[in-house]
N, C-alpha and C positions, 0 to 999 in steps of 0.2 A: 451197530447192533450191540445189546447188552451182553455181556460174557454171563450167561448163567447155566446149568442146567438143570433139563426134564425131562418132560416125554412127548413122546409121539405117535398120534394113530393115523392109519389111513382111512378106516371105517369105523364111524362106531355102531353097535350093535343096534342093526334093526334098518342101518343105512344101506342103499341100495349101489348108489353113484361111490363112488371116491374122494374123499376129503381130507386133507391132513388139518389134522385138529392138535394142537398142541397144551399142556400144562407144565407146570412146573414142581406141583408137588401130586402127589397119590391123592391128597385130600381138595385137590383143587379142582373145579369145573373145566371139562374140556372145552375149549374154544378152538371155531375154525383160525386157520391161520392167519388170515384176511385180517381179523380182530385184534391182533397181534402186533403190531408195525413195529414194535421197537425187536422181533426176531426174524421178520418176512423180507424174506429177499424177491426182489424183482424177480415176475416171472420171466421165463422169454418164449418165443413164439416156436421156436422148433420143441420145446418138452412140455411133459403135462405140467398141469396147474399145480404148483406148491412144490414141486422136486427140484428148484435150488435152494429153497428153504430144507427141504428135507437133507439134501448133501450136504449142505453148512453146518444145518443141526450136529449130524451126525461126526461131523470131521470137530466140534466142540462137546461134542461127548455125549449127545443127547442121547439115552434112550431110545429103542423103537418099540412099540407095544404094537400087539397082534389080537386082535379078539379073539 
């Protein structure tokens, strides 16, 4: 995984479902995290989709953004 950080949503505005969409700067496009491989960690089968990427994030410093 690259040491970097950014941000992180779990919705973006307008989304219905749940996504974590991640960027790296304010000025960058959010992508789902899926798009992402060098910061997406393996799901696993007991948690939702994207929340060991989102605790990884977090435990490197990543921002969490909230619409």
């Amino acid at each position: 995984m690259t040491q970097a950080t950014g941000q992180m949503i779990w919705r973006l505005p307008g989304m219905e479902e749940p996504l974590l969409h991640l960027r790296l700067t304010e000025n960058d496009p959010w992508k789902p995290y899926t798009d992402c491989p060098e910061y997406m960690v393996p799901d696993k089968d007991d948690m939702s989709l994207g929340y060991p990427t989102f605790i990884t994030l977090l435990k490197l410093k990543w921002q969490h953004v909230t619409a």
